[in-house]
C-alpha positions as CSV (number, residue, x, y, z in Angstrom):
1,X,-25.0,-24.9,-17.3
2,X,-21.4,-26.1,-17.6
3,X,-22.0,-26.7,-21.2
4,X,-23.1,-22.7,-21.6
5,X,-20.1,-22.0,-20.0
6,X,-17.5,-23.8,-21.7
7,X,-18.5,-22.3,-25.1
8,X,-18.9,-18.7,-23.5
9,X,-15.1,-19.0,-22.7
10,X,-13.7,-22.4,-24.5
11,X,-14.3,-19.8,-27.9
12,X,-12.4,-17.1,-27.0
13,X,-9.1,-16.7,-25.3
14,X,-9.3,-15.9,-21.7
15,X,-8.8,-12.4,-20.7
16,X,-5.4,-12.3,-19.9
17,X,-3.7,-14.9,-21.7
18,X,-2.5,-12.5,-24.4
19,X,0.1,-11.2,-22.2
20,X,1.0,-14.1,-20.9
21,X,1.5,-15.6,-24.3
22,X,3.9,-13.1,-24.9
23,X,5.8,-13.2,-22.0
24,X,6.3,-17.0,-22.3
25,X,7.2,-16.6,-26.1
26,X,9.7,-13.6,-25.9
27,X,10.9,-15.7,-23.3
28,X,12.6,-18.2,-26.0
29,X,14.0,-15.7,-28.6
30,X,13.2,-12.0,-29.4
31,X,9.9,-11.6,-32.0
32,X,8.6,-9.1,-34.2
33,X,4.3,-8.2,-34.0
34,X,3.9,-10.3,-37.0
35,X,5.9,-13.3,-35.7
36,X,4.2,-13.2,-32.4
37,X,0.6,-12.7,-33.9
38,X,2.1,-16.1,-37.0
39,X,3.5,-18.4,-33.9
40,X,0.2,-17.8,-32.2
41,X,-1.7,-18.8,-35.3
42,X,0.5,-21.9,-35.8
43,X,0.8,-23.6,-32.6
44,X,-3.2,-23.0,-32.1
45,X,-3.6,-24.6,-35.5
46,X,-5.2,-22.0,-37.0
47,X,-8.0,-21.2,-34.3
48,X,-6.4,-18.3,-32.9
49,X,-5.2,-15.3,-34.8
50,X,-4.5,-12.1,-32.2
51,X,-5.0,-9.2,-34.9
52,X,-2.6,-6.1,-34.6
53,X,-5.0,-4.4,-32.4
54,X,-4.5,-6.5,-29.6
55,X,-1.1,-7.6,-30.1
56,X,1.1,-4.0,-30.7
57,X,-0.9,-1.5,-27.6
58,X,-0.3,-4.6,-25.8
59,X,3.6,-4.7,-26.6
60,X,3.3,-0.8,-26.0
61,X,2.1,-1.6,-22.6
62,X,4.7,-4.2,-21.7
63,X,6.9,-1.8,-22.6
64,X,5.9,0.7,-20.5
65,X,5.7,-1.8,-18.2
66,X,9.7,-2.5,-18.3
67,X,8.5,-5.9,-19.1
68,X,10.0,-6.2,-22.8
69,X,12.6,-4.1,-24.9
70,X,12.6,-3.2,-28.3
71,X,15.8,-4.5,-29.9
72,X,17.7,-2.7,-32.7
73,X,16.1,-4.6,-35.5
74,X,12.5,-4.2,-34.3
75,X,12.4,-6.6,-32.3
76,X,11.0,-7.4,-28.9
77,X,12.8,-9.6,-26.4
78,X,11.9,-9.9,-22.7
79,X,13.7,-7.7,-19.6
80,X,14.9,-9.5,-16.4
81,X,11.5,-7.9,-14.8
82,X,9.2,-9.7,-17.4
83,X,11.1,-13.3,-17.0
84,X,10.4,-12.6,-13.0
85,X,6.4,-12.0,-13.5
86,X,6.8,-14.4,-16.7
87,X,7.9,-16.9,-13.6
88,X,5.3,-16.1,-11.0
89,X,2.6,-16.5,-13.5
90,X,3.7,-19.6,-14.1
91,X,3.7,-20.4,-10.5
92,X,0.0,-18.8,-10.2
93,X,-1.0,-21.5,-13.3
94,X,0.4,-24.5,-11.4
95,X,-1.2,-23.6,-8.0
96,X,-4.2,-23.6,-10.2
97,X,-3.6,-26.7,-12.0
98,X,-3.0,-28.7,-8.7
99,X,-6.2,-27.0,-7.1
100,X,-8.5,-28.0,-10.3
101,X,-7.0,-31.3,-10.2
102,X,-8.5,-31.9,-6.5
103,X,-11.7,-30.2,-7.5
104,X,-12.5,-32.2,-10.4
105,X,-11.7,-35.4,-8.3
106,X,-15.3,-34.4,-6.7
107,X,-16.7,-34.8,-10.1
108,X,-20.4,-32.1,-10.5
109,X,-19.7,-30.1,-7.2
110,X,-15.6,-29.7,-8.1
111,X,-16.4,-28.1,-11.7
112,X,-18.8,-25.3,-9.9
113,X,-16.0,-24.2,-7.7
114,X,-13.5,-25.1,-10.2
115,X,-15.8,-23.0,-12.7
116,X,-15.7,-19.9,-10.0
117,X,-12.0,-20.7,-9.3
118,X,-10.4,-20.4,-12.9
119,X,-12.4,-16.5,-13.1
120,X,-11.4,-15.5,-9.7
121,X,-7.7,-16.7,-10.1
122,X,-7.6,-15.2,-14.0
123,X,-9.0,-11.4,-12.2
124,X,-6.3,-12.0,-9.9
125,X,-3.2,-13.0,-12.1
126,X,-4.3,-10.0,-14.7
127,X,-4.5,-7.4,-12.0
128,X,-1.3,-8.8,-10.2
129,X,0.6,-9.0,-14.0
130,X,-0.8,-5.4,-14.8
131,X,0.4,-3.8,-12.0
132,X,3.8,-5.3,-11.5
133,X,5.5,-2.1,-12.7
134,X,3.8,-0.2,-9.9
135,X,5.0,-2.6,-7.0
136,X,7.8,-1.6,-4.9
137,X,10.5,-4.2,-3.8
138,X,8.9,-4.6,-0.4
139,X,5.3,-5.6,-2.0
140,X,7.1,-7.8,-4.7
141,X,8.8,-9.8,-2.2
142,X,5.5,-10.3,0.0
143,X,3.9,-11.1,-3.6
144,X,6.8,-14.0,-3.8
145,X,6.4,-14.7,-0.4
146,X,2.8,-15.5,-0.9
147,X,3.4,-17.4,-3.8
148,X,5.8,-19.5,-2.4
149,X,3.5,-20.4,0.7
150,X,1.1,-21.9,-1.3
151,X,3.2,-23.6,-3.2
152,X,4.4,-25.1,-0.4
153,X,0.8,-26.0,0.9
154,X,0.6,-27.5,-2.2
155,X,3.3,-29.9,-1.9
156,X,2.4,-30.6,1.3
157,X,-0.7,-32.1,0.0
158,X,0.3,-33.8,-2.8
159,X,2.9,-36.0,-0.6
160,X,-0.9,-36.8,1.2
161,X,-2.5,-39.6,-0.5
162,X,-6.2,-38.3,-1.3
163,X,-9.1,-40.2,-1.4
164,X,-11.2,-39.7,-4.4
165,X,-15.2,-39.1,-3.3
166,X,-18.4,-40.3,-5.3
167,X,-20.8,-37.9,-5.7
168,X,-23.8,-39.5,-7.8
């Protein structure tokens, strides 16, 4: 079963990570389409090519979003409101990593939940990152507020020393 599901979604890109991608690459320097849809080509070695169809509704959108600009040459280079959800998703992927870490310490029972926990938190970062735009200041800072909690939870945790648990 684990097997079926890593090549369900180990040959495709997660829902989601499109935007994400671009948010984390604008973040460096300001791209066209093209050099967006080229970088993503070369740094996945070839096994990723987003085609036009994804990549330029989905710059329309972060647009519309306030999450990008277009710059005078045709460029696209991030806003101060897409480094800020650029940040909490990154936030959102190390509260993940740090929770898969601990679930995959319980070897076959951790993958399950880890399984269930990588879909549930994906739904949750692409609805969160979709409607950003919509959020007024007072729901943005709970948002942070949350965010910050369980990164502190996390922490806290971490400073624990866990025991690892064989499960044959």
């Amino acid at each position: 079963m684990v097997s079926e599901w890593f090549q369900r979604v180990g040959s495709s890109v997660p829902r989601g990570f499109s935007r994400h991608y671009i948010l984390e690459l604008l973040s460096t320097k300001p791209h066209t389409g093209k050099e967006i849809i080229d970088s993503a080509e070369a740094q996945s070695e070839g096994m990723w090519k987003p085609s036009p169809g994804l990549i330029y509704p989905l710059l329309g959108r972060l647009l519309d979003e306030g999450l990008v600009e277009e710059t005078k040459d045709g460029k696209y280079q991030i806003t101060k409101k897409g480094k800020a959800t650029s940040e909490d998703l990154e936030k959102i992927n190390q509260v993940i990593k740090n929770q898969l870490d601990v679930l995959m310490r319980v070897k076959n029972v951790g993958r399950f939940v880890a399984m269930d926990l990588i879909e549930r938190m994906n739904m949750m970062g692409t609805l969160l990152s979709s409607n950003v735009s919509k959020m007024t200041k007072d729901e943005m800072s709970k948002y942070r507020k949350f965010l910050q909690n369980e990164l502190q939870k996390i922490d806290a945790q971490e400073s624990k020393q866990g025991k690892e648990i064989k499960i044959d």
